[in-house]
MARNUBA-981193 format. One record per atom (N, C-alpha, C, CB): residue in three letters; atom name; x, y, z. Coordinates in nm, 3 decimals, always signed. Glycine has a CB too. Example, Ala and Ser with C-alpha at 12.3 -4.5 7.8 and 13.67 -1.06 7.14 Angstrom:
rest, atom, x, y, z
ala, N, +1.319, -0.569, +0.780 .
ala, CA, +1.230, -0.450, +0.780 .
ala, C, +1.320, -0.330, +0.780 .
ala, CB, +1.131, -0.447, +0.905 .
ser, N, +1.285, -0.225, +0.708 .
ser, CA, +1.367, -0.106, +0.714 .
ser, C, +1.290, +0.003, +0.787 .
ser, CB, +1.408, -0.060, +0.572 .
//
This chain:
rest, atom, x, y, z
unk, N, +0.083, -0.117, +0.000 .
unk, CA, +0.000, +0.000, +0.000 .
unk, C, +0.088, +0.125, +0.000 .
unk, CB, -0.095, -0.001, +0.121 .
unk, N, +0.189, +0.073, -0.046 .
unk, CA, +0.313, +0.209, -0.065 .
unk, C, +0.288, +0.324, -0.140 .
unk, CB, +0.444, +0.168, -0.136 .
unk, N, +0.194, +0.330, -0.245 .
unk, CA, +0.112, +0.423, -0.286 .
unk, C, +0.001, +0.494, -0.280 .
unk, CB, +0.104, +0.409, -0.340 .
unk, N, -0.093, +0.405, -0.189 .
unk, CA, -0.224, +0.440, -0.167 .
unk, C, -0.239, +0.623, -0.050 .
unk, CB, -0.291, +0.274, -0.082 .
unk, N, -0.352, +0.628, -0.135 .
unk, CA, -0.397, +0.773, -0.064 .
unk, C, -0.543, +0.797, -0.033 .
unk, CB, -0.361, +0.895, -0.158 .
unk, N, -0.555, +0.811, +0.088 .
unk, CA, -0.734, +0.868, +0.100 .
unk, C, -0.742, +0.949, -0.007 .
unk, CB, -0.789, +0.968, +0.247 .
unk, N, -0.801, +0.979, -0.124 .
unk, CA, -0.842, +1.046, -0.187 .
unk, C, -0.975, +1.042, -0.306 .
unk, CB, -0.744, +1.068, -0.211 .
unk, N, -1.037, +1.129, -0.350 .
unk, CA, -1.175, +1.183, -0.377 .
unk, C, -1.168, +1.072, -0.494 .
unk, CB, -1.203, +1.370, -0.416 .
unk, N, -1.248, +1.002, -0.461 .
unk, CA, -1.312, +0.898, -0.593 .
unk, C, -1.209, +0.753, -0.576 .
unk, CB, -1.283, +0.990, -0.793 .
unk, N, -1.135, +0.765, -0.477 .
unk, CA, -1.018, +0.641, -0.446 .
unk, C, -1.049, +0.576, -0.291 .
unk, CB, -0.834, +0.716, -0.447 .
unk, N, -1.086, +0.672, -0.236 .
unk, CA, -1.065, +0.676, -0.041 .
unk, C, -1.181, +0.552, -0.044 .
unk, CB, -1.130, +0.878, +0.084 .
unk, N, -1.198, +0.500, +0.096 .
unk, CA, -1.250, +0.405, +0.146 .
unk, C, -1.317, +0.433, +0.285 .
unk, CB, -1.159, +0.314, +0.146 .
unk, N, -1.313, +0.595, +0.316 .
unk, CA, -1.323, +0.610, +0.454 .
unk, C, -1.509, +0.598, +0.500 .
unk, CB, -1.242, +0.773, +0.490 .
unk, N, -1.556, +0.613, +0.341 .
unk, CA, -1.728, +0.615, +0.398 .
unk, C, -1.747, +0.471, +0.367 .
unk, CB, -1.863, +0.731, +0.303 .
unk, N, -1.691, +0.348, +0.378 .
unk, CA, -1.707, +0.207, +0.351 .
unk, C, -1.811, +0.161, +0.463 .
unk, CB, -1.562, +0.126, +0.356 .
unk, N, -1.873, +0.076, +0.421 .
unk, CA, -1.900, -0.008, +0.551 .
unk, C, -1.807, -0.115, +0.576 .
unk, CB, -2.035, -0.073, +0.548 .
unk, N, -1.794, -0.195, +0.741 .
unk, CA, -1.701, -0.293, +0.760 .
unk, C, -1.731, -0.426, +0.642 .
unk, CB, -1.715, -0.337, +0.925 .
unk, N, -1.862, -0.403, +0.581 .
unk, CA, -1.885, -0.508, +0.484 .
unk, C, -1.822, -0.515, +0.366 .
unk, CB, -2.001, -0.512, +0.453 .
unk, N, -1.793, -0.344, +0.331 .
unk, CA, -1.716, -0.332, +0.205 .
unk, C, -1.526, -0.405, +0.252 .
unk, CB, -1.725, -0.125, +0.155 .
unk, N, -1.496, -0.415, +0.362 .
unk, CA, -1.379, -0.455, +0.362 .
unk, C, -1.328, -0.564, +0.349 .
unk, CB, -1.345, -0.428, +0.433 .
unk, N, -1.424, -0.673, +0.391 .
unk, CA, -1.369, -0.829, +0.408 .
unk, C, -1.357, -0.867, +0.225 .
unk, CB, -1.514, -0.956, +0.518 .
unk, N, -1.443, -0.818, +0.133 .
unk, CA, -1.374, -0.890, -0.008 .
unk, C, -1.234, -0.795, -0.107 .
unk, CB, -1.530, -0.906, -0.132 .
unk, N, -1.244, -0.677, -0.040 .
unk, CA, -1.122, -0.626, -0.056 .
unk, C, -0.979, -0.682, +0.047 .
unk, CB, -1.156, -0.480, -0.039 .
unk, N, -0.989, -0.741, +0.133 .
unk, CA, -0.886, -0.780, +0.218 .
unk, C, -0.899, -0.972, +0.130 .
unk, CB, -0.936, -0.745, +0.432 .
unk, N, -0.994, -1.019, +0.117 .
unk, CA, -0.963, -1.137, +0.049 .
unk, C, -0.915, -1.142, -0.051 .
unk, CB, -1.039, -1.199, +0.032 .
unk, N, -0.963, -1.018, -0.192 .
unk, CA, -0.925, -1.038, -0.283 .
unk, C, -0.756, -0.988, -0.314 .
unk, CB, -1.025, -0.992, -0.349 .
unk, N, -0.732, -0.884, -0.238 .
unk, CA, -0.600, -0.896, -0.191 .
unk, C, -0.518, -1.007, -0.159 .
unk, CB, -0.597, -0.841, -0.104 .
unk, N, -0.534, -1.072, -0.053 .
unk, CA, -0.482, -1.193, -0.029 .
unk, C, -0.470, -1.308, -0.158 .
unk, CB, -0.566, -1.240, +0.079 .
unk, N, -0.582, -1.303, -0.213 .
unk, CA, -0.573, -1.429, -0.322 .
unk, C, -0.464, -1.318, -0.447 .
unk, CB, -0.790, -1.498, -0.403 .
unk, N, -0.453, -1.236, -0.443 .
unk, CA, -0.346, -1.158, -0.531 .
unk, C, -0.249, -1.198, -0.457 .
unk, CB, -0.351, -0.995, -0.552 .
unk, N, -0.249, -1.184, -0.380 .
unk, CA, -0.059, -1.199, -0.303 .
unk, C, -0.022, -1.347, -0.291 .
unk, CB, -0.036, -1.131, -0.105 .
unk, N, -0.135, -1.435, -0.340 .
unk, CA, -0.077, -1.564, -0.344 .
unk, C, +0.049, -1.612, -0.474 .
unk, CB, -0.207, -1.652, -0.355 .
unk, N, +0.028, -1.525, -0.570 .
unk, CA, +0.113, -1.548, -0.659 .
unk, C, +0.219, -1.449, -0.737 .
unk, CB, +0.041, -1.599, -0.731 .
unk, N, +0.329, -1.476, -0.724 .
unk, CA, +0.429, -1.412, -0.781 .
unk, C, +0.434, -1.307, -0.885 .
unk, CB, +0.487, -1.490, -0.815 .
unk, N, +0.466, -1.247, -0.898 .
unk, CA, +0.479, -1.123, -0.976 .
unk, C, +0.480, -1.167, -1.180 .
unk, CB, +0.653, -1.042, -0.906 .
unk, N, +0.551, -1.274, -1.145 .
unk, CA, +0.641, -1.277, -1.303 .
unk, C, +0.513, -1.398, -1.341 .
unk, CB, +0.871, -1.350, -1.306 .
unk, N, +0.461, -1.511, -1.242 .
unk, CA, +0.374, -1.659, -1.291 .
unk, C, +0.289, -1.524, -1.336 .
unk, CB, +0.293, -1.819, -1.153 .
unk, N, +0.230, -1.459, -1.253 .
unk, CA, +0.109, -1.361, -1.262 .
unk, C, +0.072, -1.339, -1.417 .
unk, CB, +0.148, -1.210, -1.188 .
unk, N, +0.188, -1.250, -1.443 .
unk, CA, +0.186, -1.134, -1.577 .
unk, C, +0.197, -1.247, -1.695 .
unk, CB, +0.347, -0.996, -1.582 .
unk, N, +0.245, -1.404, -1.639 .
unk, CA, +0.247, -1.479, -1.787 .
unk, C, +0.096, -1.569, -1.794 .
unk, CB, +0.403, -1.604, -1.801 .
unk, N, +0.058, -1.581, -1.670 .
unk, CA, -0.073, -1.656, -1.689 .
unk, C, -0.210, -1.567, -1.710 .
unk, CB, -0.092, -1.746, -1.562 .
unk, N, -0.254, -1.531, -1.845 .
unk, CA, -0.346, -1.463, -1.903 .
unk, C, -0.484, -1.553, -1.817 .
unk, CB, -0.327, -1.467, -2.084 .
unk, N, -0.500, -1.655, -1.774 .
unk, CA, -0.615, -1.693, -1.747 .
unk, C, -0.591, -1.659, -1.599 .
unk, CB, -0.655, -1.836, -1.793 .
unk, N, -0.503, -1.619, -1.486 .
unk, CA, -0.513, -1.623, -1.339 .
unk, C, -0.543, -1.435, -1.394 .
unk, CB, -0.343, -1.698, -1.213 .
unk, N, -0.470, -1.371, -1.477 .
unk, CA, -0.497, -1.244, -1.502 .
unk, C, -0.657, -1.199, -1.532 .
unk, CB, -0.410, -1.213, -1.611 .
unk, N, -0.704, -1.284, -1.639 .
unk, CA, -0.837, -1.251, -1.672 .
unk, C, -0.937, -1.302, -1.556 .
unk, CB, -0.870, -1.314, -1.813 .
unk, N, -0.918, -1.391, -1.459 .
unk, CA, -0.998, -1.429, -1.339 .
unk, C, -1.013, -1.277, -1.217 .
unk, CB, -0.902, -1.579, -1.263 .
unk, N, -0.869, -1.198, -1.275 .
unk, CA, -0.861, -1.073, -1.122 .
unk, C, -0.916, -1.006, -1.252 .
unk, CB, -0.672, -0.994, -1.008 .
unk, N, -0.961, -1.016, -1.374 .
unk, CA, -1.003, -0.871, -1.454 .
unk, C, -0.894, -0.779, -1.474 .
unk, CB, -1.111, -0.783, -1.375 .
unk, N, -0.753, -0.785, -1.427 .
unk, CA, -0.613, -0.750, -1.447 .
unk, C, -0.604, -0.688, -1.544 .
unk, CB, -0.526, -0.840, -1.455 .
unk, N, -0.578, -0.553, -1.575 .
unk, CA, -0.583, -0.501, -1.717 .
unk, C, -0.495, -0.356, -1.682 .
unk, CB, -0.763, -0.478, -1.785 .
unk, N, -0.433, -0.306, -1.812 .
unk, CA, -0.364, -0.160, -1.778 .
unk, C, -0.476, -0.094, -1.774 .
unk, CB, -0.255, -0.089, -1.883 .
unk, N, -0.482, +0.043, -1.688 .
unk, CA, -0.617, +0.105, -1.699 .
unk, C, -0.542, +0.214, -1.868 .
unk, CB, -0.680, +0.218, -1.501 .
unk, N, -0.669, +0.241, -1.905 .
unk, CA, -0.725, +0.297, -2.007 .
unk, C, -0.720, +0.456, -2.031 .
unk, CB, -0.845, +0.254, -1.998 .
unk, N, -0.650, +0.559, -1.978 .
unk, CA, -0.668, +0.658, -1.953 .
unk, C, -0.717, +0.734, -2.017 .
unk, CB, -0.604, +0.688, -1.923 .
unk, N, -0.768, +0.700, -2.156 .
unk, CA, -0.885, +0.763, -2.268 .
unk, C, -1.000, +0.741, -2.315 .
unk, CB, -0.859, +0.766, -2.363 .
unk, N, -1.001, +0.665, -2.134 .
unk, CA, -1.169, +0.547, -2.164 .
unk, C, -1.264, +0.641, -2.111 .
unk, CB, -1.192, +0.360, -2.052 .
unk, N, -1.408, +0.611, -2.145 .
unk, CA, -1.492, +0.729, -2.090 .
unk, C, -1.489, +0.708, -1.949 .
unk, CB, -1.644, +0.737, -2.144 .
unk, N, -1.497, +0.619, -1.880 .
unk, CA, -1.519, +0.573, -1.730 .
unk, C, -1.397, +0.582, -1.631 .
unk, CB, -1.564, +0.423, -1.729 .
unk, N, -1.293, +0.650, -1.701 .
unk, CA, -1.188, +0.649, -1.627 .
unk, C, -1.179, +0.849, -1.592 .
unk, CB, -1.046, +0.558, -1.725 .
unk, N, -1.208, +0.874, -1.502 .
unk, CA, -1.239, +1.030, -1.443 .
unk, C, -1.108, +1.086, -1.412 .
unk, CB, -1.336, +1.038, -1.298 .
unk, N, -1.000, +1.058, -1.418 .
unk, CA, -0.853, +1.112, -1.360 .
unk, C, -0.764, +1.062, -1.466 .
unk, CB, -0.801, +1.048, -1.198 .
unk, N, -0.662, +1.133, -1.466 .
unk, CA, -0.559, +1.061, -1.565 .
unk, C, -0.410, +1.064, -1.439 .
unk, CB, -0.530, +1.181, -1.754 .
unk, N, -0.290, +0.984, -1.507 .
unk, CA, -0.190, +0.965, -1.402 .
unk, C, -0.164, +1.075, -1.323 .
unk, CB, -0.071, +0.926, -1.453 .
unk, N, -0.152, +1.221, -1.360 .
unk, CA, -0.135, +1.320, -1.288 .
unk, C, -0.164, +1.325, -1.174 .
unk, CB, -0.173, +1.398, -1.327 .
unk, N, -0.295, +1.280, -1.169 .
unk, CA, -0.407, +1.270, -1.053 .
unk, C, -0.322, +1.230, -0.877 .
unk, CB, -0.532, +1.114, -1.113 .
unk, N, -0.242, +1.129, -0.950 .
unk, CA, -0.188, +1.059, -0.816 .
unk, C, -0.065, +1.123, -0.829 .
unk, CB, -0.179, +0.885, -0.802 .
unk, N, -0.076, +1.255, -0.743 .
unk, CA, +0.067, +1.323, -0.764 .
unk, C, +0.135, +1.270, -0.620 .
unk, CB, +0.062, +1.519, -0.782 .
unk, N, +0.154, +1.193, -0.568 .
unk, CA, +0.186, +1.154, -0.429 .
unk, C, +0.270, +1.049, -0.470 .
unk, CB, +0.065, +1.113, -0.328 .
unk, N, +0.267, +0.964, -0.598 .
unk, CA, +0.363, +0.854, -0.644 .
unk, C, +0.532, +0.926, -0.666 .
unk, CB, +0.294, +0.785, -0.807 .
unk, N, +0.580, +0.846, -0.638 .
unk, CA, +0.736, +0.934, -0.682 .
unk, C, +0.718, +0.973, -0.861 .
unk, CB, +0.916, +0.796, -0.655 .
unk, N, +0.775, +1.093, -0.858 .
unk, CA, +0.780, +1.105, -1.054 .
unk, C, +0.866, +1.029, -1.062 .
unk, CB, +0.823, +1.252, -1.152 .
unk, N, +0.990, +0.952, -1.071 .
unk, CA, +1.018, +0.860, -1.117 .
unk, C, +0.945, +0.737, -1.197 .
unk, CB, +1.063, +0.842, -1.039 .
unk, N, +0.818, +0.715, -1.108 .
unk, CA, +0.725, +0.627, -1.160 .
unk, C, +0.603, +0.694, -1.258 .
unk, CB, +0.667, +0.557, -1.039 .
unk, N, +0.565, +0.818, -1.176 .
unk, CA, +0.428, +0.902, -1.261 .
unk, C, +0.485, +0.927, -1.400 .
unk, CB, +0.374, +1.074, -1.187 .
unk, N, +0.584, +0.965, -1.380 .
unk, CA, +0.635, +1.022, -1.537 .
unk, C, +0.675, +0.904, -1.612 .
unk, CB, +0.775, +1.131, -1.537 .
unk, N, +0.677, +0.806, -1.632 .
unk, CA, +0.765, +0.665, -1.694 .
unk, C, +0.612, +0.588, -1.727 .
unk, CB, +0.899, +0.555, -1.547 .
unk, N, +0.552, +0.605, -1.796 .
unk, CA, +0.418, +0.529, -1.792 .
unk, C, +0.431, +0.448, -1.891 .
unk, CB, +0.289, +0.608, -1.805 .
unk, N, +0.564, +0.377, -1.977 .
unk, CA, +0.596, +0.282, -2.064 .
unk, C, +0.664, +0.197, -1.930 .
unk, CB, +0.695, +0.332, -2.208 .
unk, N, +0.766, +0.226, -1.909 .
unk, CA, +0.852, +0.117, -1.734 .
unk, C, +0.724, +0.128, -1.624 .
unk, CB, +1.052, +0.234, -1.618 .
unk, N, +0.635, +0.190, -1.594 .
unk, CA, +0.586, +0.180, -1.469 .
unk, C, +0.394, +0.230, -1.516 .
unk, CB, +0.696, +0.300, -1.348 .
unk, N, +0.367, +0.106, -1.562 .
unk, CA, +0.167, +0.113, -1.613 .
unk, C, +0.129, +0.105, -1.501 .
unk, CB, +0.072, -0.021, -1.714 .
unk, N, +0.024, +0.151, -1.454 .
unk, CA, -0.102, +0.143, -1.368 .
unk, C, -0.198, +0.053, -1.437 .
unk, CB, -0.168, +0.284, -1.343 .
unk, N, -0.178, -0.014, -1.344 .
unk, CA, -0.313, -0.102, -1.329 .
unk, C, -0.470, -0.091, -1.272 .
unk, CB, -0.274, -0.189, -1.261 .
unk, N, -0.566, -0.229, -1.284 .
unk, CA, -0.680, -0.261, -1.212 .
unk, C, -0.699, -0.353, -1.197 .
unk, CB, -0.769, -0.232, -1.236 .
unk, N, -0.771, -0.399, -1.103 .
unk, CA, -0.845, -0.553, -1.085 .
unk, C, -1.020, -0.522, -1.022 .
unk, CB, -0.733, -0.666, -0.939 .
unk, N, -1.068, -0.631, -1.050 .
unk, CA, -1.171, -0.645, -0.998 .
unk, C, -1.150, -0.685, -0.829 .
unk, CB, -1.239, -0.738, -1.086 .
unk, N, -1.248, -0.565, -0.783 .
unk, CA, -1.202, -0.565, -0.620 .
unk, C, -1.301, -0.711, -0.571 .
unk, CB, -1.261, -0.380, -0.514 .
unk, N, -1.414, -0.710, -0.624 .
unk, CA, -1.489, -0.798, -0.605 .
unk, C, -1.603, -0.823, -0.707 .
unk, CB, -1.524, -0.778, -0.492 .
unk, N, -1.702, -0.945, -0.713 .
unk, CA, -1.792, -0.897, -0.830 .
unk, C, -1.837, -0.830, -0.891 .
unk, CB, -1.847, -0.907, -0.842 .
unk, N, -1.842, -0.717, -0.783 .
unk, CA, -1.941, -0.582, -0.814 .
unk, C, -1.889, -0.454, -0.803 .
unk, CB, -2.058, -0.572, -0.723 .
unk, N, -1.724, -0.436, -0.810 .
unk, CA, -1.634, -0.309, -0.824 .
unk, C, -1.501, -0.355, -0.870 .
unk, CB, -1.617, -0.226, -0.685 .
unk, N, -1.433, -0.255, -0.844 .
unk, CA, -1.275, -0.296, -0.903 .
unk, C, -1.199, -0.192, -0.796 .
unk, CB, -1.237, -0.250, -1.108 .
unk, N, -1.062, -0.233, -0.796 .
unk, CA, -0.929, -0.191, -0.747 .
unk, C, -0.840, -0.145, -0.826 .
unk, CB, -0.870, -0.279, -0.691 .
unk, N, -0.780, +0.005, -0.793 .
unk, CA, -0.669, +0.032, -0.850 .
unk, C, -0.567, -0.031, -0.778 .
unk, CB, -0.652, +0.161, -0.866 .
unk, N, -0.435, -0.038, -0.821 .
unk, CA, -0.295, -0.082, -0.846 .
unk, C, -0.207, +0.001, -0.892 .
unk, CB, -0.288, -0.177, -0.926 .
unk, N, -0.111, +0.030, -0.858 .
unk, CA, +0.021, +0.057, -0.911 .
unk, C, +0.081, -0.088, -0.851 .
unk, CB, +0.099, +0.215, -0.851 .
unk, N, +0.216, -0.157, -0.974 .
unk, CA, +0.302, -0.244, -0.962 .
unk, C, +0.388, -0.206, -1.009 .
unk, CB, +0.282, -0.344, -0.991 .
unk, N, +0.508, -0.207, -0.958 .
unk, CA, +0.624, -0.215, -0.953 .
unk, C, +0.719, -0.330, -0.960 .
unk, CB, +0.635, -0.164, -0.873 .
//
């Protein structure tokens, strides 16, 4: 969570304790597997919905700028360092930065 920030359209602070338990699972079942099996197995990828986000998609409201709290090393390098998503649970999704 080396990147994460309470912030407007990202934060989690008006959640209920219900919204937390499939974000803390679906986390966990992410951290079961390695970085490199991950990015080569297209079917464990398409199961998390794993995808670069889109930053010229209509549904995407911010572009990288947005997260000015990442080191520019990474914000500015968006060929070495993509932002990601996953599906947080059936019925939302999770941002990502990976490194």
């Amino acid at each position: 969570m080396r990147f994460w920030r309470q912030a407007e359209l990202f934060g989690i602070g008006d959640q209920d304790s219900r919204w937390f338990v499939p974000v803390c699972e679906r986390l966990a079942a992410l951290c079961a597997y390695d970085l490199d099996s991950f990015f080569k197995d297209l079917g464990t990828r398409s199961s998390f919905r794993f995808h670069e986000i889109d930053w010229k998609g209509k549904k995407v409201p911010v572009d990288r700028k947005f997260f000015d709290w990442v080191a520019k090393e990474y914000l500015d390098n968006e060929q070495d360092f993509p932002f990601f998503q996953c599906k947080r649970t059936i019925r939302g999704t999770c941002s990502l930065k990976i490194e």
